[in-house]
Steps between C-alpha positions, in 0.01 A plus 500: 500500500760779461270807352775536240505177365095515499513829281715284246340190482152677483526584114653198431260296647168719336699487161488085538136472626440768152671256289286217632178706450537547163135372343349714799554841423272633851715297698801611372449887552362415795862331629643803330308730710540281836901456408481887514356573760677241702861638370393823644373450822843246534704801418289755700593250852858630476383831461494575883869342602703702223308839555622395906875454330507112496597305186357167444737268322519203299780247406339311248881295382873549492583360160903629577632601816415864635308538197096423568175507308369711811210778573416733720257773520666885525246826471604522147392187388188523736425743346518348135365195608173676628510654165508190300248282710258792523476589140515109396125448674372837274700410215314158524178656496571657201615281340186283522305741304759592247629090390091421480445832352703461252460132473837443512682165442762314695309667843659225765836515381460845548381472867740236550768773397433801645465325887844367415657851425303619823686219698828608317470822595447437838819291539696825319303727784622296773859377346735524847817551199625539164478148416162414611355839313753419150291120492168619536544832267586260231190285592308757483587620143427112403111463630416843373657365152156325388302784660696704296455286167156403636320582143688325291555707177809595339484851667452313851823244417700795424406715785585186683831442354598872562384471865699159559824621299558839685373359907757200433746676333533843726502192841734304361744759350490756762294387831653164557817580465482802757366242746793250430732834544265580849555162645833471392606860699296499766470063580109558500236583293243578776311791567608741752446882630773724427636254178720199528767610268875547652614848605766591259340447152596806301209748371537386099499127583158615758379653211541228224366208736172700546497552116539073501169516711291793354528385121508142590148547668334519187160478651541880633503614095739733529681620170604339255351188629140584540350416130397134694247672672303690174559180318319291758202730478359186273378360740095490689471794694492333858874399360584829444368633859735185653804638305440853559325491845541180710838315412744568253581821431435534971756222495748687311479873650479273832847343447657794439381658855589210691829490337580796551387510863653154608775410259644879487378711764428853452823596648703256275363693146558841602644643198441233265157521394465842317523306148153312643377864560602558117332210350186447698415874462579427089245198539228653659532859249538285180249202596247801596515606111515190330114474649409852478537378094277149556161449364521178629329501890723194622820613316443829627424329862829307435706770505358705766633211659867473403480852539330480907713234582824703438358718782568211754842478381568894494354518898758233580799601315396833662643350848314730719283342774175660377576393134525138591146526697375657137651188326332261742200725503493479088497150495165519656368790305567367188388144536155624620488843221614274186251203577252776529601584138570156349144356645345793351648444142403137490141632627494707195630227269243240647163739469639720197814336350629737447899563545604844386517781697362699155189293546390531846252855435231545759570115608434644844145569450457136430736325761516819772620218735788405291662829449405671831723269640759540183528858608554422888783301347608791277472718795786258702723462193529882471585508906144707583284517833292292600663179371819341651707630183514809680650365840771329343590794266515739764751278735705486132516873460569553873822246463611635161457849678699444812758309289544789283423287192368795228562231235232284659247774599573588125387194369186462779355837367567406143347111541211627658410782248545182251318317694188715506540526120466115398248426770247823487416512153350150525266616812417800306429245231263273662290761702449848286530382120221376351468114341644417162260390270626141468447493921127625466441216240604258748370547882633359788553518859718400779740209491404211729429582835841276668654747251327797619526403881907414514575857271296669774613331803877580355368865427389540845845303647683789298247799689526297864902488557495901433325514800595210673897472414571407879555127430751547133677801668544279793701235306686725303595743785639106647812497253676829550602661835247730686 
């Protein structure tokens, strides 16, 4: 069987043997823990032929001629796609000790869910063009819906609504049309080094299609259309780490690379991308204070996130070769740093529930596992040795630098100094003051031990690719020129 077509029928495939397992909860986290596992050893097979410069491809159907529901595998979305599948077979783990931790309803559905966003994502990872990534970005917003909603209270059907209304309504008003516009210029939609667009298109019309695609990818909460992402904080933590960490928000910073590398070219937006400069550097500065100000550990996670994913777009609006292997780089860092983070707040919530950063006093003393690893996480969200934050920091400031971009350096030295500020205070929190009253009337320990085991095996994925950034750097160092 083509590899490809394994990697996508996989999820679907566990999510239906899930569904069918309902009244036997063992067997259905153990076909969520096979389906993982399986997904990533699938994905890992292709790993060898694209790092050797093949491309495996995929026609799945031609619904209209020259324009195909097709795949094929590029470093990029290797790269993503060893993201996703790795992280779904931890996430899973976790997952099993926070739904019977906290004996939470509706547990297949949720199951059934999440492996159908993982197979989702895959198809974006591997989309061969514009069409075949615009279908299953819109799929993708749709299965993570009910995750989204998954509790059920008014709070949950509003966060919900607010997530549907701005993914649907940034794609449809801004991103399909500049992939109508795409195929009508150019006579393709597909993916190629170097862009695809004709030679001739003035630098303002440049500019406004790649507005069409930045705001239109919702999922990469940029400003003004980010408030989806705090809003869908609602939902159970292992939710939260899928949004922040393994799918959508990945999906959206992701689409903006790879359109910009194969529907533009680097060349092509010369001169037309200084206005991304502007506003990404605005989102990461202004996201960065909004949760300096938080109390709240998952709203204040939420927008470290808006706020860390604006660095992908900054590297790649950047243009520079090195800046592009930071934004590929990032997309790595941050999935493994924020699920670090979001594990270790539903850890606390599970064993202590308790939510607010104001609350969390000499918590460390108690769950030392927990927030060891929430401070290896801090440590690669501020961009510090030895975690992988670092590596992909310094190939940022070494692109901004030899681009001569002081606004961006500006906003790197501010960010992380902001950075430091919202994420310190809670590790100073946990470890050196002493326990409120309330916690000393009511003991406890560690969370679960799948809980414990995925935030440390993340923690230790974050310390590992610091050392060991051979394979990421030799993806990213795949889509730009030596």
């Amino acid at each position: 069987m083509n590899p490809i077509l394994a990697c996508l029928l996989l999820p679907l495939l566990g999510a239906l043997g899930m569904a069918l397992a309902t009244r036997a909860p063992d067997m259905r986290e153990t076909l969520t823990l096979a389906a993982a596992g399986a997904l990533f050893a699938c994905v890992l097979r292709m790993l060898d032929p694209v790092l050797a410069g093949q491309q495996p491809e995929l026609v799945l159907l031609e619904p209209l001629p020259g324009l195909a529901i097709a795949f094929r595998v590029e470093p990029l979305g290797m790269l993503f796609g060893l993201i996703a599948s790795g992280l779904w077979i931890v996430t899973s783990v976790y997952s099993i000790g926070y739904m019977r931790g906290n004996a939470e309803r509706h547990q297949t559905r949720f199951y059934v869910c999440f492996a159908l966003s993982l197979a989702a994502t895959l198809a974006i990872a591997f989309a061969a063009n514009l069409l075949t990534l615009f279908l299953f970005y819109e799929v993708l917003t749709l299965v993570t819906y009910p995750l989204v909603t998954h509790a059920g209270t008014h709070q949950a059907r509003m966060g919900g609504r607010t997530y549907l209304a701005l993914l649907l309504g940034t794609s449809m008003l801004f991103l399909l049309p500049a992939v109508v516009y795409v195929w009508h210029v150019a006579g393709t939609t597909d993916f190629r080094a170097g862009g695809i667009l004709p030679a001739g298109m003035g630098r303002e019309g440049i500019a406004v299609l790649l507005a069409l695609f930045v705001f239109g990818t919702g999922k990469a909460a940029l400003m003004p259309f980010h408030r989806w992402l705090p809003a869908a904080m609602v939902a159970p933590t292992p939710v939260s780490a899928l949004l922040h960490a393994v799918a959508v928000v990945k999906a959206g910073v992701f689409t903006i690379v790879k359109v910009v590398l194969y529907v533009f070219g680097l060349e092509a937006l010369r001169g037309a991308t200084e206005w991304l400069v502007a506003i990404a550097g605005f989102t990461v500065v202004a996201a960065s204070f909004v949760a300096l100000y938080a109390d709240n550990l998952k709203r204040r996670l939420a927008y470290s996130t808006v706020s860390q994913l604006s660095y992908v777009i900054l590297a790649t609006a950047l243009l520079a070769p090195l800046s592009v292997v930071a934004a590929a780089l990032h997309i790595a860092a941050h999935a493994l740093g924020k699920i670090t983070l979001f594990f270790a707040a539903g850890s606390i919530y599970t064993a202590a529930h308790k939510t607010e950063v104001s609350q969390l006093d000499g918590i460390g003393r108690r769950m030392p596992w927990t927030m060891a690893a929430f401070g290896i996480g801090t440590l690669s969200m501020i961009g510090l040795p030895p975690t992988v934050g670092f590596v992909s920091k310094w190939y940022l400031v070494s692109g901004a630098m030899g681009q001569q971009a002081w606004l961006a350096l500006g906003v790197l030295l501010i960010s992380t100094l902001l950075n430091a500020g919202y994420f310190l205070p809670i590790v100073w929190r946990a470890f050196f003051r002493p326990l409120s009253a309330e916690a000393l009337a009511r003991p406890h320990g560690e969370a679960p031990l799948p809980i414990v085991l995925a935030l440390c095996a993340t923690a230790a994925g974050t310390l590992a690719l610091f050392f060991f950034p051979e394979l990421p750097l030799q993806l990213a160092r795949q889509l730009v020129p030596a």
